[in-house]
C-alpha positions as CSV (number, residue, x, y, z in Angstrom):
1,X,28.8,38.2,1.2
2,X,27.3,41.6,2.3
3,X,24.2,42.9,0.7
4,X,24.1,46.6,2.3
5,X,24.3,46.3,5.8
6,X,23.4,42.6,6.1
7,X,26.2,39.8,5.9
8,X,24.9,37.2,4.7
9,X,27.9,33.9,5.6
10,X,27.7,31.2,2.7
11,X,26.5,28.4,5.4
12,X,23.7,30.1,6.1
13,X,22.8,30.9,2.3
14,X,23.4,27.0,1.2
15,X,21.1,26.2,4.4
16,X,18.2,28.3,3.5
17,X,18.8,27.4,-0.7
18,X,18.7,23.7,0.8
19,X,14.9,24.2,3.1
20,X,13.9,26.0,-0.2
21,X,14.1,22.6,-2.3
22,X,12.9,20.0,0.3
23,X,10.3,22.4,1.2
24,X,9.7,22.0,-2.8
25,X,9.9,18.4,-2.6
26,X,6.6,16.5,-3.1
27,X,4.9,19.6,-5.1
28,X,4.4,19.5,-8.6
29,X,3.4,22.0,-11.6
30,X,1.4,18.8,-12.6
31,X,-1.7,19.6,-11.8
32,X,-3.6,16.2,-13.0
33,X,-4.5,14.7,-9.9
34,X,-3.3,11.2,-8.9
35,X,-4.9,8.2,-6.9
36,X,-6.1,9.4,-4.0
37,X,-8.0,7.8,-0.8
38,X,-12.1,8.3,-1.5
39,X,-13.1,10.6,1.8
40,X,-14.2,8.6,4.8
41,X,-16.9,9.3,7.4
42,X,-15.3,10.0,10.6
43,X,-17.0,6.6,12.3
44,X,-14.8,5.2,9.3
45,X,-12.0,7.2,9.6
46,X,-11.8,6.3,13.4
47,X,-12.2,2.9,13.1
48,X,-9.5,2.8,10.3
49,X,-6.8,4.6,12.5
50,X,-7.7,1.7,15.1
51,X,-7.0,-1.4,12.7
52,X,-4.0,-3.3,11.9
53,X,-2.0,-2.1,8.8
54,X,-2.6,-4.2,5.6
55,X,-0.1,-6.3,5.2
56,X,1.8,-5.6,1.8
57,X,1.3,-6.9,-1.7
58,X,3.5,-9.7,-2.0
59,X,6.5,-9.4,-4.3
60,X,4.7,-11.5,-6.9
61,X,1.8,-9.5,-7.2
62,X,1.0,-7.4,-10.3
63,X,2.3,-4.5,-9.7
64,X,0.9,-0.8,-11.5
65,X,4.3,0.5,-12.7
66,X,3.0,3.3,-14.7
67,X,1.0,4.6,-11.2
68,X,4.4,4.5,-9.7
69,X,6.1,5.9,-12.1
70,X,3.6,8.6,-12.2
71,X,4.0,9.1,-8.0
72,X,7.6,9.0,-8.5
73,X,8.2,11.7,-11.4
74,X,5.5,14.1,-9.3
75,X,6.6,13.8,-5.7
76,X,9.7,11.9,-5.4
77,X,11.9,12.4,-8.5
78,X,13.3,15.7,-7.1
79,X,15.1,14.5,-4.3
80,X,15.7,10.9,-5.3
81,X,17.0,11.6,-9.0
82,X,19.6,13.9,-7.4
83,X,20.3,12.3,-3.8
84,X,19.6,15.4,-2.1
85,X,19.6,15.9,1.7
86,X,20.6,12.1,2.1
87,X,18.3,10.6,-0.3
88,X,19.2,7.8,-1.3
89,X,19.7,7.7,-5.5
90,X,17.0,5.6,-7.5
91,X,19.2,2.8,-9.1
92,X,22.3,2.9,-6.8
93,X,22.1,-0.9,-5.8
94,X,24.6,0.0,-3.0
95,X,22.3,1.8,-1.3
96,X,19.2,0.4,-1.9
97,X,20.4,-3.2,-0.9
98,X,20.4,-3.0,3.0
99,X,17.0,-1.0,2.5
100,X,15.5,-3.6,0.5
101,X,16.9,-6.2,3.7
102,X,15.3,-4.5,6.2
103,X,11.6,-5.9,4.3
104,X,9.1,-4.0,2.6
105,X,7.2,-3.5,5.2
106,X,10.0,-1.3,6.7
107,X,10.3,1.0,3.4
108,X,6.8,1.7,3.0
109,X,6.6,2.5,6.8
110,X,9.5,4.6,6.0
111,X,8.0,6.2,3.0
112,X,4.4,6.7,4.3
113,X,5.4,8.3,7.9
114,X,8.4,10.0,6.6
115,X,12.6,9.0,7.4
116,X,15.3,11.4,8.0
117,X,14.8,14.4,5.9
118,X,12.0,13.4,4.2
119,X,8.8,14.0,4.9
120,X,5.7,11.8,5.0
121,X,4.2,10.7,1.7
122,X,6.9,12.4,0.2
123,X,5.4,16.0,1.2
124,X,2.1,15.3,-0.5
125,X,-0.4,14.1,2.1
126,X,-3.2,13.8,-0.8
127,X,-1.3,10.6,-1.9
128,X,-2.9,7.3,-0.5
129,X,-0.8,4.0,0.6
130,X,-1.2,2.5,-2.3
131,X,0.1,5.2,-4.4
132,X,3.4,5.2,-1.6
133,X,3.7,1.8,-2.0
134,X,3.5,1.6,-6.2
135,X,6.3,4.1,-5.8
136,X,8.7,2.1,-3.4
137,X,7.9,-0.4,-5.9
138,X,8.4,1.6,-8.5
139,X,11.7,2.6,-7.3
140,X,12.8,-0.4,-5.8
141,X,12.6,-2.0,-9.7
142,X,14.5,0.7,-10.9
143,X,17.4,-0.2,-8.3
144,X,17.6,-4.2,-8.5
């Protein structure tokens, strides 16, 4: 493809269209805001980043599926609706079934710090763990 004196090849085109959409992923036109971690003093902020992790709600714990539905439509529906760059498909039991093995622990780990191609929190660092983990719970339902 040739736009003046530039050729363009295809590979590269599909490879920069690709960047374009996970570089999209996470961000939303939504603009209401959604659960996010109050602001810490830094004595707070230093001692936190020194503690053990939480461990996760259990499985039979309440869970808030409307906040992780919320999560999911703003930051991770793009990518996990279509499978794109490797993601894997929300309700494709196949997939999700060696993920779900591997504990929960594991997926929210994955999902907070970011796997593969995609990114921590989903791209939007404004999102708290809880708000991660009500949308691997959210998702996880969805692919029983």
């Amino acid at each position: 493809m040739a736009f003046g004196q530039f050729r363009v090849k295809p590979a590269r085109l599909l490879s920069i269209g690709l960047l374009s959409m996970l570089a999209a992923c996470g961000q939303s036109s939504d603009t209401s805001p959604v659960t996010s971690a109050p602001a810490e003093q830094p004595a707070a902020a230093e001692a936190a980043s020194t503690a053990p992790a939480a461990s996760p709600i259990p499985s039979s714990a309440p869970v808030d599926s409307n906040a992780g539905q919320q999560v999911y439509r703003q930051t991770c529906a793009f990518c996990h609706d279509k499978g794109i760059a490797g993601a894997p498909r929300v309700g494709d039991r196949l997939v999700w079934g060696p993920r779900l093995a591997q504990g929960m622990d594991a997926l929210y780990a994955s999902a907070i710090h970011g796997k593969g191609a995609m990114p921590a929190r989903g791209g939007n660092p404004a999102l708290a763990d809880a708000d991660i983990e009500a949308a691997v719970d959210y998702i996880l339902a969805q692919s029983r």
